[in-house]
C-alpha positions as CSV (number, residue, x, y, z in Angstrom):
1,X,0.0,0.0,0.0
2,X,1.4,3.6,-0.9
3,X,0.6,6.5,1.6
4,X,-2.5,8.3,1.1
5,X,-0.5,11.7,1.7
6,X,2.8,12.7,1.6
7,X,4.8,13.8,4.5
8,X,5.4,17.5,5.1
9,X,9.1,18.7,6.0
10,X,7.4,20.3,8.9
11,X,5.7,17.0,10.2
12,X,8.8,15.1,9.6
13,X,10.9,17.5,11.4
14,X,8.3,17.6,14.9
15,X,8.7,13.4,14.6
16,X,12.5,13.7,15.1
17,X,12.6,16.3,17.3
18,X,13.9,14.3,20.2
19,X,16.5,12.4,18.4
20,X,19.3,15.0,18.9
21,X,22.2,14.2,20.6
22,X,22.6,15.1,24.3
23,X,26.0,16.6,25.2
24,X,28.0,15.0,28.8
25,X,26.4,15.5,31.8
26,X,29.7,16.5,34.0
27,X,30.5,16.9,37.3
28,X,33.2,18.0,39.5
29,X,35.9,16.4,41.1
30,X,35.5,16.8,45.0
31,X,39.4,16.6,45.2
32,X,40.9,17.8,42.2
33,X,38.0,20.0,41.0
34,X,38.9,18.9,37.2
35,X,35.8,18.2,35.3
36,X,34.6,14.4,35.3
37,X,31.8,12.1,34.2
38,X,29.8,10.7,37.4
39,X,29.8,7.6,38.6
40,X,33.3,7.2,37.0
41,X,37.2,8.1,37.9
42,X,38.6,11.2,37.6
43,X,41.6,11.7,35.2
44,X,43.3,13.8,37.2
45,X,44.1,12.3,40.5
46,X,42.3,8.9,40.3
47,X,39.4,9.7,42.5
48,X,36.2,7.6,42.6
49,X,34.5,7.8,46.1
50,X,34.8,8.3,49.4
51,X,36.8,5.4,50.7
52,X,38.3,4.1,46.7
53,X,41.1,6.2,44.9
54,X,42.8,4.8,41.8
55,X,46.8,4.9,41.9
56,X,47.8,6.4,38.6
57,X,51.0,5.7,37.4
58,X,53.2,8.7,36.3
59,X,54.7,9.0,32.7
60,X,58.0,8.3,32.1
C-alpha cells in the first residue's frame, strides 16, 4: 500500500525532534575540582569515592 499523503518537511521534522544528541552530563571532582563524568574516575588524581582512589602511574 502507498501512503495516502505525503509527508510535510514540517511533520517530519516535529517526529524527530527528540532524536538529537545530548551533550555529557559533568561533574566536578570533590578533590581535584577537574571536570569528570559521574559515577566514573577522575583523570586527574584517580578519585572515585569516598573510601576508593585509583593509583595512577606517572609517565615516564
Amino acid at each position: 500500500m502507498l501512503p495516502v499523503a505525503r509527508t510535510s518537511k514540517s511533520r517530519k521534522g516535529m517526529r524527530r525532534a527528540h532524536h538529537a544528541l545530548k551533550g555529557a552530563n559533568f561533574s566536578k571532582c570533590p578533590t581535584c575540582g577537574k571536570p569528570k563524568l559521574p559515577h566514573r574516575a577522575c583523570d586527574g588524581c584517580g578519585h572515585v569515592n569516598r573510601r576508593l582512589s585509583l593509583v595512577k602511574a606517572e609517565k615516564a
